[in-house]
C-alpha positions as CSV (number, residue, x, y, z in Angstrom):
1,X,-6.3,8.8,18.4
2,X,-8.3,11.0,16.0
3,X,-9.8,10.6,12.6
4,X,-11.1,13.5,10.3
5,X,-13.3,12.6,7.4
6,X,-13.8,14.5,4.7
7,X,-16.8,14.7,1.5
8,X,-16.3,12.3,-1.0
9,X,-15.5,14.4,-3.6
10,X,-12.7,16.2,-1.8
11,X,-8.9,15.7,-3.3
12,X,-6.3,13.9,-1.5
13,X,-4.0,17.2,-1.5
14,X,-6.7,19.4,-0.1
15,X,-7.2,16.9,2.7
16,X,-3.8,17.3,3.4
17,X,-3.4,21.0,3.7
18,X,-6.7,21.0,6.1
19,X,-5.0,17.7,8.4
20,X,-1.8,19.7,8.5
21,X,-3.3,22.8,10.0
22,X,-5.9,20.5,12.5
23,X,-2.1,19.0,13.5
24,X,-1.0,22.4,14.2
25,X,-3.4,24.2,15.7
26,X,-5.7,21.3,17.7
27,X,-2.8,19.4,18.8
28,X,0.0,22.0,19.8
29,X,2.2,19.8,17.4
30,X,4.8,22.5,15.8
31,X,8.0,20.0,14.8
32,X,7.5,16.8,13.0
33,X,8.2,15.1,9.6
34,X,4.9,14.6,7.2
35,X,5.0,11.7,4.9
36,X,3.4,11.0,1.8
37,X,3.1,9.4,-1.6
38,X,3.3,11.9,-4.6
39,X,0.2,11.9,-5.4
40,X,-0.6,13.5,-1.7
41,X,2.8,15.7,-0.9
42,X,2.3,17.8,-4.1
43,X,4.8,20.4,-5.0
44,X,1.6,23.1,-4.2
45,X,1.3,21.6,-1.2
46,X,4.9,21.9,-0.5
47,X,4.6,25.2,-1.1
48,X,2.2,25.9,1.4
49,X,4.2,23.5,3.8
50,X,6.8,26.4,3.8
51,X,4.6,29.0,4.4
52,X,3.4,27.4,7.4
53,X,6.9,27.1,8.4
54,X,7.5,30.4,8.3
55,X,4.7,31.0,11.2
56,X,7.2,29.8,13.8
57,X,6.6,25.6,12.9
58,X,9.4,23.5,11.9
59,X,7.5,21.1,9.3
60,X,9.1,18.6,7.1
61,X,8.2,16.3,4.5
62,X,9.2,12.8,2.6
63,X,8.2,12.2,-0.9
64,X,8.6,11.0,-4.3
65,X,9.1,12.2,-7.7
66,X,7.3,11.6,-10.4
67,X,8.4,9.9,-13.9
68,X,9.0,13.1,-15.7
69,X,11.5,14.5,-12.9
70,X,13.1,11.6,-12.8
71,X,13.7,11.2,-16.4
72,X,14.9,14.8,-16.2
73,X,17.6,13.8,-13.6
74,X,18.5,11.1,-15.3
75,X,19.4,13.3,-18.2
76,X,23.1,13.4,-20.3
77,X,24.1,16.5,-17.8
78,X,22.0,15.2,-15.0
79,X,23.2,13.8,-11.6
80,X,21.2,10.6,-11.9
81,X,23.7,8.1,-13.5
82,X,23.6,4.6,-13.4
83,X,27.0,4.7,-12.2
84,X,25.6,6.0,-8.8
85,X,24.4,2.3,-8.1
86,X,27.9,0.4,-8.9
87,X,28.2,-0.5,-5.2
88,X,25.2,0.7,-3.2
89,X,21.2,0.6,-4.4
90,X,20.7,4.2,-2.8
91,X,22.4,7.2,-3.7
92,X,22.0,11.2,-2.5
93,X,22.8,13.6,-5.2
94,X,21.0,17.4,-5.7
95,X,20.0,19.7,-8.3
96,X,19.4,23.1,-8.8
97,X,15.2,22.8,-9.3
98,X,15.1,21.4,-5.7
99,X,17.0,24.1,-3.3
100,X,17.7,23.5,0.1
101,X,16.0,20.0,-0.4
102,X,17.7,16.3,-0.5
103,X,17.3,13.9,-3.6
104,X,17.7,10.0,-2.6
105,X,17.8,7.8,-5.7
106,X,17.1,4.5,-5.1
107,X,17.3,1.1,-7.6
108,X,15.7,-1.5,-5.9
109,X,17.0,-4.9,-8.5
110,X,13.8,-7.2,-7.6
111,X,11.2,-3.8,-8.7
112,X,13.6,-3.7,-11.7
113,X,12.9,-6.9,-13.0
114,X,9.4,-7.0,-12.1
115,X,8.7,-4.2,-14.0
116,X,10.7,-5.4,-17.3
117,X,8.4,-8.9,-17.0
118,X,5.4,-7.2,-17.0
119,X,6.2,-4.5,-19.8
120,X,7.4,-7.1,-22.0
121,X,4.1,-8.9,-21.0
122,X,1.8,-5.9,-21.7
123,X,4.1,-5.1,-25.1
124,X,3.7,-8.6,-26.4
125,X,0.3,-8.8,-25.7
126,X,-0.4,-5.5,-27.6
127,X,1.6,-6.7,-30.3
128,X,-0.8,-9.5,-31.0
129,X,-4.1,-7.8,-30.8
130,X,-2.6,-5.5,-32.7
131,X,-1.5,-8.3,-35.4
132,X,-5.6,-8.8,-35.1
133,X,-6.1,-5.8,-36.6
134,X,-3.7,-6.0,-39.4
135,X,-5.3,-9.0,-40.7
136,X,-8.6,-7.5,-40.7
137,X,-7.3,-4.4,-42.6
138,X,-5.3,-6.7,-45.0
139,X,-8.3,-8.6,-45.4
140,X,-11.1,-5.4,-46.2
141,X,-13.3,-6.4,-42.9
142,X,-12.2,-3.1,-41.3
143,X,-11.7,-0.4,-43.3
144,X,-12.0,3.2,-42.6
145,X,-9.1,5.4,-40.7
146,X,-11.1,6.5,-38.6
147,X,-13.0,2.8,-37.6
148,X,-9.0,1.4,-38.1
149,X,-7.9,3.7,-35.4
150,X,-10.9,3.2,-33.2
151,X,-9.9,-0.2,-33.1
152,X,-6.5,0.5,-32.6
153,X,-7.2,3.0,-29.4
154,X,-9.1,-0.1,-27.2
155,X,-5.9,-2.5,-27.4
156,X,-3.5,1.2,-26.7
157,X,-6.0,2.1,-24.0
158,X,-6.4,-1.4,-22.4
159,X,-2.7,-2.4,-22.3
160,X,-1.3,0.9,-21.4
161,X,1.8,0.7,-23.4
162,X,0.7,3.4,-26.9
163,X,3.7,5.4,-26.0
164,X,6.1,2.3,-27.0
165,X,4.6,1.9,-30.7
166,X,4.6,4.1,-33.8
167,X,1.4,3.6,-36.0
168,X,0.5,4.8,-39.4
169,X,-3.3,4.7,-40.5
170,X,-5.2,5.4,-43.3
171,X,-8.1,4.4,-44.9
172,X,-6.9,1.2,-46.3
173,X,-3.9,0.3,-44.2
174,X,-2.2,0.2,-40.8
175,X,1.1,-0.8,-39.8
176,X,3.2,-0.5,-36.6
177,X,6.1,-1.1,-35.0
178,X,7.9,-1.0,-31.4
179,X,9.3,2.2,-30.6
180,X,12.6,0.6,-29.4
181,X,14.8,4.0,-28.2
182,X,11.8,4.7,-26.2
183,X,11.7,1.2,-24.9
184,X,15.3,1.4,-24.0
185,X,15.0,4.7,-22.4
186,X,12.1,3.5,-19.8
187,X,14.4,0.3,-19.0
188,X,16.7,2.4,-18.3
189,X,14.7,3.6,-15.5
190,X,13.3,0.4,-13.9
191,X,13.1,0.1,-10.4
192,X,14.7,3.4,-9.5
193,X,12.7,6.1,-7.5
194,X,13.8,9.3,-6.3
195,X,12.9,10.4,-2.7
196,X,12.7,14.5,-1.7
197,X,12.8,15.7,1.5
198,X,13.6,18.9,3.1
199,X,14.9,16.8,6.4
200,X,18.4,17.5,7.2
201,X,20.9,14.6,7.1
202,X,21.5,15.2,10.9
203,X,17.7,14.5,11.7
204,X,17.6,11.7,8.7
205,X,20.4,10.0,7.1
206,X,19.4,8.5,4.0
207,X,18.6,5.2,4.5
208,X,16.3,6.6,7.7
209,X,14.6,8.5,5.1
210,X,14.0,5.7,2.8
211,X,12.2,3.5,5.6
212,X,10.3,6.4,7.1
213,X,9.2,6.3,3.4
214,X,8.2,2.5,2.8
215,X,6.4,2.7,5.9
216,X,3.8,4.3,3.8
217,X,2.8,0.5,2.9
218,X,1.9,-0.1,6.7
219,X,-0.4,2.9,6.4
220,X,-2.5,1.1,3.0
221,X,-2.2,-2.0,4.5
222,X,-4.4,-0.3,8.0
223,X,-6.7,1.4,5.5
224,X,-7.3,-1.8,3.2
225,X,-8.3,-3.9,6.7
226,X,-10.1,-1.1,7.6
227,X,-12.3,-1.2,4.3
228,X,-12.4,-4.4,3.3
229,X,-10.0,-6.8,4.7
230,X,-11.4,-7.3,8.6
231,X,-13.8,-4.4,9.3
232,X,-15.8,-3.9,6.0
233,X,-15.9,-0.3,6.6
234,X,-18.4,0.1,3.9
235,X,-21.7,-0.2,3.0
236,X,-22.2,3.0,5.2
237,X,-26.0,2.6,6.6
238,X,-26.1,6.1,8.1
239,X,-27.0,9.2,6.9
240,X,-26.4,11.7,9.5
241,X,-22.7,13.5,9.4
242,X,-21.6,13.0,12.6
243,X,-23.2,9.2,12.8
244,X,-20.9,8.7,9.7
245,X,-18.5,10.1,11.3
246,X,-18.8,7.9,14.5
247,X,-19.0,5.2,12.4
248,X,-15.5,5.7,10.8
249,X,-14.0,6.5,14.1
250,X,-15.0,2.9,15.6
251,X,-13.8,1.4,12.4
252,X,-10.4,3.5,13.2
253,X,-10.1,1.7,17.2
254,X,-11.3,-0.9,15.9
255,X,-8.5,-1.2,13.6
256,X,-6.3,-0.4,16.7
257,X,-7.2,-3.3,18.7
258,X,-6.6,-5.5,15.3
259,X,-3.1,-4.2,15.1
260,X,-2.4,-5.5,18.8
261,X,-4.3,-8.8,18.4
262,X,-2.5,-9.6,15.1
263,X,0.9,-9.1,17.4
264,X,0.1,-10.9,20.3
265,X,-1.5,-13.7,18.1
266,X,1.8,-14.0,15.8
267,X,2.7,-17.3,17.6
268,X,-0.4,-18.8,16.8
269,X,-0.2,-17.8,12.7
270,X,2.2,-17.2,9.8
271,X,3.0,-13.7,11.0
272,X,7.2,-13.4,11.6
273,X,8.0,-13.2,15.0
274,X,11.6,-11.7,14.8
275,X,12.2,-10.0,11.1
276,X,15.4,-9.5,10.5
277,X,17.1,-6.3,10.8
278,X,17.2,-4.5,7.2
279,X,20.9,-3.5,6.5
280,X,19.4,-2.1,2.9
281,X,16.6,-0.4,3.2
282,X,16.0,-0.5,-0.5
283,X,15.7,-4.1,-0.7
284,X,12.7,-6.4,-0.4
285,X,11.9,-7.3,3.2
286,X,13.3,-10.4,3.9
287,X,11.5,-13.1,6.0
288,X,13.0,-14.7,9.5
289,X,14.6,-18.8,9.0
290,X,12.3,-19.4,12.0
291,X,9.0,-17.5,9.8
292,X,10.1,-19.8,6.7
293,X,10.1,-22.9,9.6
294,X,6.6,-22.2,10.4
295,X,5.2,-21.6,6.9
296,X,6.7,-25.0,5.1
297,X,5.5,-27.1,8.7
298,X,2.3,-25.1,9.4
299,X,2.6,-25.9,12.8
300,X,4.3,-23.9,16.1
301,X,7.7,-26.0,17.7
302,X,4.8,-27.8,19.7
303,X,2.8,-29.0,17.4
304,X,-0.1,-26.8,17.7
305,X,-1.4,-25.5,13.7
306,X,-0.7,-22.3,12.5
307,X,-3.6,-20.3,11.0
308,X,-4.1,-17.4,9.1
309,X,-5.4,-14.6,11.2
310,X,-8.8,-14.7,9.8
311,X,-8.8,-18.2,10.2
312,X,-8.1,-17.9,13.5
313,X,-10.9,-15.4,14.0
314,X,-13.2,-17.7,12.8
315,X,-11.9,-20.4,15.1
316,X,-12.4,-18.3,18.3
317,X,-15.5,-17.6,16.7
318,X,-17.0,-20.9,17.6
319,X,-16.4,-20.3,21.4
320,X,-20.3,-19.8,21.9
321,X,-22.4,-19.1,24.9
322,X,-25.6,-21.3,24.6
323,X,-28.6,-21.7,26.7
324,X,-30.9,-24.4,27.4
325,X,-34.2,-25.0,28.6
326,X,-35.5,-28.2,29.9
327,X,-38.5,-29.3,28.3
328,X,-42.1,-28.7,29.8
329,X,-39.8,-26.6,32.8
330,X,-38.7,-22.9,33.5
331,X,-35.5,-24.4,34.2
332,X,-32.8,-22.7,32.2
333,X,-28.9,-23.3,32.1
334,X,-26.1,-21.4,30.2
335,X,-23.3,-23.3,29.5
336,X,-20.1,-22.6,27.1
337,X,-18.5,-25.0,24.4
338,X,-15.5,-26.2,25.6
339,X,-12.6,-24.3,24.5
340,X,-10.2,-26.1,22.7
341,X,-6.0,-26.1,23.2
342,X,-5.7,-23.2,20.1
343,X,-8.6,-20.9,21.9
344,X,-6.9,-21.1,25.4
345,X,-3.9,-19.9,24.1
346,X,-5.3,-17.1,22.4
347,X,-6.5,-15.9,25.6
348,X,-4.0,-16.3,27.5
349,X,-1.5,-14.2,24.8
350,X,-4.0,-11.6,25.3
351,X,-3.7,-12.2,28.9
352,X,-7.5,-12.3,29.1
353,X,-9.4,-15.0,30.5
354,X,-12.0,-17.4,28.9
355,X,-15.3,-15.9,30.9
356,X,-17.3,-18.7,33.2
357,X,-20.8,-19.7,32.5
358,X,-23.3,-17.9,34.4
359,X,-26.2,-20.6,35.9
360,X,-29.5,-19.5,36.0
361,X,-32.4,-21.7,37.2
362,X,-35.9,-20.5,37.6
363,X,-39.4,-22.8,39.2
């Protein structure tokens, strides 16, 4: 395991382009498939990707495009049609702006939705602080075009939605009104993401290429336990580099041994056992009938109570080693709480045993 960290002020892509040449060059590693978000995998850092691979490495790469290609594809003459998603929710089409590349469209029906609540949401929510305004204009409290549109840019700013409404301001006045083709054309849209990668179909089929993607989420979900979650990664007390950077590396193993605890521990908490195989990698991960069994009882098959796995962190954590000294003596004993039902088994899933007291008496 390695970790490389970097200055705070350095950009996710540069980071990249330094991490691929440390894979390179201090690992020997010259074939494997790099994955990122689009905010990482830019297309500069493509570029440079390429160059690399013409060195002698074979590097590929998974990642998505932005709003603005996809709106492109989706285009009249484009080769993203709704039609595409009649029968399946993932779909490989091409176009001339990606050569030798591999487009996978994706509609994913739950995002879809999600995404129309919470635009309606965030429209009618503008839509009444900008009814607000109105009233003060109609009224003469706010007056001014440019005060008017001051006003106007917090609720645009706040809710995120401008590009849905035409406004007209002047100096006694302001109206607005939804911008419904523009409205229709970002529905349009909802819950479909594009994929690129330069993997061939023989390494990757499609859906293989769309899980190697989501997999990204188990990658936040490692740094958000690693920050916050279980290991508090910050405040940072050090000051030296390479204490901060020994620091981040026990944080790192750290978050190691919490990946293997949380599996051997799933019996004992909410975690599913046995997921079910995904047939559609588009759609939302689907929970086990014996995971639903355990989270509407809260208890295992023999009777013994599920808990979270901080809970059962803190449980263990009151397994204490205390030691005693008899009064006006130099007698001392150690002796341990006695571990209950739910702490034996941890141990033993860890196949690790609950240490012995040591006795220690002194005269």
């Amino acid at each position: 395991m390695a970790v490389r960290v970097f200055a705070g002020d350095t950009a996710d892509p540069v980071a990249f382009t330094d991490i691929v040449e440390v894979i390179r060059t201090g690992f020997g590693l010259d074939r494997l498939v790099l994955v990122g978000d689009r905010g990482m995998i830019t297309a500069a850092r493509i570029a440079a990707i390429k160059e690399l691979n013409d060195t002698g490495t074979d590097f590929g790469w998974i990642t998505a495009l932005r709003a603005p290609a996809i709106t492109k594809l989706a285009a009249d003459d484009g080769p993203l049609q709704m039609s595409l998603f009649d029968t399946h929710d993932l779909a490989e089409i091409t176009h001339p702006d990606y050569p030798h590349e591999r487009l996978i469209a994706c509609r994913n029906p739950a995002l879809a939705a999600e995404r129309a609540r919470k635009r309606n949401e965030l429209l009618a929510a503008t839509e009444t602080a900008l009814a607000r305004i109105a009233e003060r204009v109609e009224r003469g409290s706010l007056a001014g075009a440019g005060k008017i549109g001051e006003a106007v840019g917090q609720i645009v700013n706040k809710y995120k939605v401008s590009k849905h409404f035409h406004r007209t301001i002047t100096d006694t006045s302001f109206a607005y009104e939804r911008d419904h083709a523009a409205i229709t054309a970002e529905a349009a849209l909802d819950g479909i993401y594009v994929l690129r990668t330069s993997v061939p179909a023989t390494d990757l089929d499609a859906p293989a290429v769309v899980t190697g993607y989501k997999n990204l989420a188990y990658v936040e979900r490692d740094f958000r336990s690693i920050k916050t979650d279980d290991l508090d990664l910050r405040p940072i007390h050090h000051r030296l580099s390479e204490r901060v950077k020994a620091h981040v590396l026990i944080c790192l193993l750290a978050c190691y041994v919490t990946w293997h605890l949380r599996k051997a521990w799933a019996p004992l908490t909410y975690t599913d056992e046995h997921p079910p195989t995904r047939d559609n990698p588009v759609a939302p991960a689907q929970r086990s009938p014996h995971a639903h069994t355990k989270a509407s009882r809260h208890q295992t098959t023999d009777a013994t109570p599920l808990r979270s796995f901080r809970a059962l962190l803190d449980h263990l954590a009151t397994l204490t080693r205390n030691r005693i000294r008899y009064q006006d003596t130099n007698i001392e004993i150690e002796t341990l709480t006695e571990p209950t039902h739910d702490q034996r088994r941890a141990f033993d899933l860890i196949k690790a045993t609950i240490p012995s007291p040591s006795r220690r008496s002194q005269t």
